[in-house]
C-alpha positions as CSV (number, residue, x, y, z in Angstrom):
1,X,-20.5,9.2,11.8
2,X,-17.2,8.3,9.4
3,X,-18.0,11.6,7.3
4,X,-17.8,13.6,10.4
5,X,-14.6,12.1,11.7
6,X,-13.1,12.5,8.2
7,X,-14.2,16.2,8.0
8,X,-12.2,16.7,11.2
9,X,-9.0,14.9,10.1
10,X,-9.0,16.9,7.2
11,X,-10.0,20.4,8.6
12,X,-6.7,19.5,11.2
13,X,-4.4,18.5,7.9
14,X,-5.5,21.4,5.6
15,X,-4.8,24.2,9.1
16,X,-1.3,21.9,9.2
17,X,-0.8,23.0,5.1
18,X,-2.0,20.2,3.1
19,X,-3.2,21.7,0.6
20,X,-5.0,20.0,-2.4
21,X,-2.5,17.0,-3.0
22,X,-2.3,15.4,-6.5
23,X,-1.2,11.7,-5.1
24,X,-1.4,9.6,-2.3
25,X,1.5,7.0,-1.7
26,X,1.1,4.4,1.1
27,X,5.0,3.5,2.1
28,X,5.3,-0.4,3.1
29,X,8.1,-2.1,5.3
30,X,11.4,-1.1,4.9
31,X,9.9,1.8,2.1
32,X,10.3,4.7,3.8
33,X,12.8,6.7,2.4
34,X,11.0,8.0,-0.6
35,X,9.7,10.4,1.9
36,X,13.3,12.4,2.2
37,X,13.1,13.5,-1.2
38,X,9.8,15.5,-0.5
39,X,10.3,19.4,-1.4
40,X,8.8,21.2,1.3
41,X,7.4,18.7,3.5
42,X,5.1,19.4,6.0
43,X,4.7,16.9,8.9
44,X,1.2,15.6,10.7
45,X,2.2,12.7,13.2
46,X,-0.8,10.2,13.3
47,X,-1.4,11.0,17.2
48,X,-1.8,14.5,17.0
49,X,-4.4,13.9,13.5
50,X,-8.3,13.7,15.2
51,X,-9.3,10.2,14.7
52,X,-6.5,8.6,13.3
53,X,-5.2,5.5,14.1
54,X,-1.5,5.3,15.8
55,X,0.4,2.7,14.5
56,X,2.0,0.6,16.7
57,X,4.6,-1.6,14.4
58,X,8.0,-0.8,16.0
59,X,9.3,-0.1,12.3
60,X,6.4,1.3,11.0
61,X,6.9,5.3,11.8
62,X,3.3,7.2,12.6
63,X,3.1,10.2,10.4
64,X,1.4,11.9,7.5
65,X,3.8,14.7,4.7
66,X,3.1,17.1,2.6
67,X,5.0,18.2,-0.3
68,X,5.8,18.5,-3.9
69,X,7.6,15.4,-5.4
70,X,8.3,15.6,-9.0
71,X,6.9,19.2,-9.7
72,X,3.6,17.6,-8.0
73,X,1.5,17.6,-4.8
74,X,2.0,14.4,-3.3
75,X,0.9,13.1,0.7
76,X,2.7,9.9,1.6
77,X,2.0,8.4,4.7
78,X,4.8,6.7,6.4
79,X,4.1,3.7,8.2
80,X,0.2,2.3,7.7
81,X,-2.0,0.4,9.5
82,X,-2.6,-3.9,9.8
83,X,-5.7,-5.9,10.8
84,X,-2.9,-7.7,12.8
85,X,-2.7,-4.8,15.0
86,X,-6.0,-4.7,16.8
87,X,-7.5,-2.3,14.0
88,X,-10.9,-3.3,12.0
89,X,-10.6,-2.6,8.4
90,X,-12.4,0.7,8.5
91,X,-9.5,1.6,10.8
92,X,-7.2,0.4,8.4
93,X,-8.3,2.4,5.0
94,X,-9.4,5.3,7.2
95,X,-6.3,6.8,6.0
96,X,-7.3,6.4,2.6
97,X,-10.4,8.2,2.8
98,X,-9.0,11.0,4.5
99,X,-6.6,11.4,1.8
100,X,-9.3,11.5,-1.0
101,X,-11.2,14.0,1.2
102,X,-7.9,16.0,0.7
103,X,-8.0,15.7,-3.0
104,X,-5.8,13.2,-4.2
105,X,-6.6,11.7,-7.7
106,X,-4.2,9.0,-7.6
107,X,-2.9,6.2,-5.5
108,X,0.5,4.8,-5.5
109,X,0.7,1.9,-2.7
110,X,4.3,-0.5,-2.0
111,X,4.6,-3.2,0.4
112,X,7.1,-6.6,1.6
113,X,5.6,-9.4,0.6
114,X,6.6,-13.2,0.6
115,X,7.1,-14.8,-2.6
116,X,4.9,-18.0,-3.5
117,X,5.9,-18.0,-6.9
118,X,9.1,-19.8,-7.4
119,X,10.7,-17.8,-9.9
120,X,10.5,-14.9,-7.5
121,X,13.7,-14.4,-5.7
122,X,14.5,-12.0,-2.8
123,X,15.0,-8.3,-3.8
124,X,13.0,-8.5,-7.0
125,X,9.9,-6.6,-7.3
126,X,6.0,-7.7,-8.4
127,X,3.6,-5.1,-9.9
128,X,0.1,-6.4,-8.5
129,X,-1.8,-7.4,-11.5
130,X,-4.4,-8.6,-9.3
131,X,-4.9,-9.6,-5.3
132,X,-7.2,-12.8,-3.4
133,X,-8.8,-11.1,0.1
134,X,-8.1,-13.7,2.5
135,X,-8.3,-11.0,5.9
136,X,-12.5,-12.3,6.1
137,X,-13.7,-8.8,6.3
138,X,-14.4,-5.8,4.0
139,X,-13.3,-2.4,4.7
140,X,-16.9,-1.6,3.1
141,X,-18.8,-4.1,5.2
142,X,-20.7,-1.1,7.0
143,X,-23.5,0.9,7.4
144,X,-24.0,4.1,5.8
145,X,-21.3,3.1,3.1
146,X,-23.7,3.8,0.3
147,X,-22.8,7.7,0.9
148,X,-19.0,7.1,-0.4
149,X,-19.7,4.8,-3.2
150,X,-21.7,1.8,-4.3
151,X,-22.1,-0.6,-1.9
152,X,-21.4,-3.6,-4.6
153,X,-18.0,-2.6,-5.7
154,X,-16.7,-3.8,-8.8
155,X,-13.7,-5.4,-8.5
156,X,-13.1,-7.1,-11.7
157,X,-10.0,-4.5,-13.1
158,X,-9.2,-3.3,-9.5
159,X,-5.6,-2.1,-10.4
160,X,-5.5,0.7,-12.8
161,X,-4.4,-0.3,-16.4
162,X,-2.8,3.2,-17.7
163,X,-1.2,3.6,-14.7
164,X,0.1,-0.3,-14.6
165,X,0.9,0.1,-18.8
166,X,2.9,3.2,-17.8
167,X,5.0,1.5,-15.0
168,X,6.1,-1.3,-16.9
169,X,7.5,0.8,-19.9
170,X,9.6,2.6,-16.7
171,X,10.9,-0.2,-15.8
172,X,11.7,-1.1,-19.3
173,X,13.5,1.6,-20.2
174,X,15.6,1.8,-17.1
175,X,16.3,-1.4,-17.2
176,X,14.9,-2.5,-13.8
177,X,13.1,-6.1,-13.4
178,X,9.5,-5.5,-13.0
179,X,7.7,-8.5,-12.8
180,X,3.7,-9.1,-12.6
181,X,1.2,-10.9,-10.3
182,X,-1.3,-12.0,-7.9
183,X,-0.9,-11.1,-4.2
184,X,-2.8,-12.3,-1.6
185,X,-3.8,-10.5,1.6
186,X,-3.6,-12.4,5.1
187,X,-4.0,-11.4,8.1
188,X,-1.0,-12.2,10.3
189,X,1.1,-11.3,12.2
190,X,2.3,-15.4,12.2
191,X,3.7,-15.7,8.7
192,X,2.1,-18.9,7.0
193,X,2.8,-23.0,7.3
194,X,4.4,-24.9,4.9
195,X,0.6,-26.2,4.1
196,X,-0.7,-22.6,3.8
197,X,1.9,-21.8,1.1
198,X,1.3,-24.9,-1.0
199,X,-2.7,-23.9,-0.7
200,X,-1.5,-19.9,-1.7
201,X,0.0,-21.8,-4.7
202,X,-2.6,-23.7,-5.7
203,X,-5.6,-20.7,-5.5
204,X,-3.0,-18.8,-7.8
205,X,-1.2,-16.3,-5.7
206,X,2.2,-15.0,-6.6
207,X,3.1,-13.4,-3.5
208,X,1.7,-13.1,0.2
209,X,1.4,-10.1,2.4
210,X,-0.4,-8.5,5.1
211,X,-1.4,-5.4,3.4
212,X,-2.4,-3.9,0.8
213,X,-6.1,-5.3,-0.3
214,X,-7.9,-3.3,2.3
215,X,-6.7,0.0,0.7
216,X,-7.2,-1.3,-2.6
217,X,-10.6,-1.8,-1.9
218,X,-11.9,1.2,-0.7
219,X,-9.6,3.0,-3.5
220,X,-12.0,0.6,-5.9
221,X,-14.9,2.2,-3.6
222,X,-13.8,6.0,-3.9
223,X,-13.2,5.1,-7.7
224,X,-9.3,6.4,-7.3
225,X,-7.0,4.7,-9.3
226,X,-4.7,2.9,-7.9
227,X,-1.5,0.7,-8.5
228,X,0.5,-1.6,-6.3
229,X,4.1,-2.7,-6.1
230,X,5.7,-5.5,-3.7
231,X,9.1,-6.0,-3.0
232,X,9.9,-9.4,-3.1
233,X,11.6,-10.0,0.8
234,X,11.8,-13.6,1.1
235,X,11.2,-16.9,-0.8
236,X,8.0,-19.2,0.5
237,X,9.2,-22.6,-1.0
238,X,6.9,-25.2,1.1
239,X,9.9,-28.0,0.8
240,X,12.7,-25.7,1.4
241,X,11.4,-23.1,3.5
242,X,13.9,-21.4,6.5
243,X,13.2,-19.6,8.7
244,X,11.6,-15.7,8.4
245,X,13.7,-13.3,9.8
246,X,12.4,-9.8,10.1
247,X,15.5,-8.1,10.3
248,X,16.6,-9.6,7.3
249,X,13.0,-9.0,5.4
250,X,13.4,-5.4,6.4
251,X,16.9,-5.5,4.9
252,X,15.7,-6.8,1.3
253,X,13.2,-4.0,1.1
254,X,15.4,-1.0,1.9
255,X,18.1,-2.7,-0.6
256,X,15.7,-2.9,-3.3
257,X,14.0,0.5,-2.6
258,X,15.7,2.7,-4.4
259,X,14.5,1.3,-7.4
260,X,10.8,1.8,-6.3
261,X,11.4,4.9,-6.0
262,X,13.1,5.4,-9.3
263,X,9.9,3.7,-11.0
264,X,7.2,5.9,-8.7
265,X,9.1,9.5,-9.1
266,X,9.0,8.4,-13.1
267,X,5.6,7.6,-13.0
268,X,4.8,11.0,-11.0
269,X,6.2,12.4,-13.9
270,X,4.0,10.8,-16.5
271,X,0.6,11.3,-15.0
């Protein structure tokens, strides 16, 4: 039934102008604005799109553009989907998929994360180097998904090396801190106890989100390359931690965006 639904979504956004997109970029928390400098952007709100999910995040906007960013095709989607929400994790990546359907080749994904590694500070950034699932579902855990892709995934390189290789020379040259890591994936929306932060710690994550893994996932599926950058929001020291606030997590991101942007309109360049 998926490939039907899909088929529809993408009949609507081809009708709307999307039209053979080179890259797909999936815009976290406080990451929006690297939608303004679209060329030519062409607008799909999730709730008029048949079969999307809405998202219902207060500072999550709903909506799908089209446009040329860098000389190319891009589709970002601004504001994505959470198991947190109510949504399963087909729900989640269904956005994914429909974006592959339309053509894209590559996938850029940022997102706000907490840092567990305590030489990560608020504002800096993480290049995923790798991720730990800890949501307790697979977006691939269904039946007929043998007609997108193998069924066993490989996941043991699930971030794409050229891609990865290229961003850190970016940040390199304009001299922007990039650092790498591990990120896991929870499933929120509570953000974690001192006791889960010591256990992120000791599995060996470098960050924590609620994000992210799903998408990476079915990319891995679809065999899309894909790369993944988290901004850095807040520090997760068990024995000093304060409080999480969300204003001030959403404030960190849009400080540091600019950057991201900077390093994905580079890499656009490159690829």
């Amino acid at each position: 039934m998926i490939k039907k639904e899909i088929n529809e979504s993408v009949k609507y956004l081809i009708n709307k102008g999307f039209d053979k997109p080179e890259i797909g970029i999936v815009l976290g928390t406080g990451l929006g604005k690297l939608a303004d400098q679209i060329e030519n952007p062409v607008e799909a709100h999730y709730n008029h799109i048949p079969f999307f999910p809405l998202a219902t995040v207060e500072f999550h906007r709903g909506k799908l553009i089209y446009g040329t960013l860098e000389g190319k095709k891009v589709v970002v989607m601004q504001g994505r989907f959470h198991r947190y929400e109510g949504y399963d994790l087909m729900d989640v990546t269904y956005p994914i998929r429909t974006m592959h359907k339309l053509g894209i080749k590559k996938l850029f994904i940022s997102n706000a994360s907490g840092g567990i590694n305590s030489e990560f500070k608020k504002g800096d950034m993480m290049l995923i180097e790798d991720h730990i699932n800890l949501q307790g579902d697979s977006p691939l855990a269904f039946k007929n998904v043998a007609e997108f892709g193998s069924r066993f995934t490989d996941m043991s390189a699930p971030y794409d090396s050229d891609m990865r290789k290229k961003l850190l020379a970016i940040a390199e040259k304009k001299s922007i801190s990039l650092k790498e890591g591990v990120y896991a994936s929870v499933v929120g929306p509570q953000l974690e106890t001192r006791a889960e932060y010591r256990m992120l710690k000791l599995i060996g994550a470098d960050a924590v989100g609620m994000s992210t893994v799903p998408e990476v996932i079915v990319a891995n599926h679809l065999k899309l390359p894909v790369i993944a950058v988290s901004v850095i929001t807040d520090e997760c020291d068990p024995e000093n931690l304060e409080t999480a606030d969300i204003n001030e997590i959403i404030a960190i991101a849009e400080k540091t965006e600019p950057k991201m942007v900077t390093l994905f309109k580079e890499l656009i360049k490159l690829i």
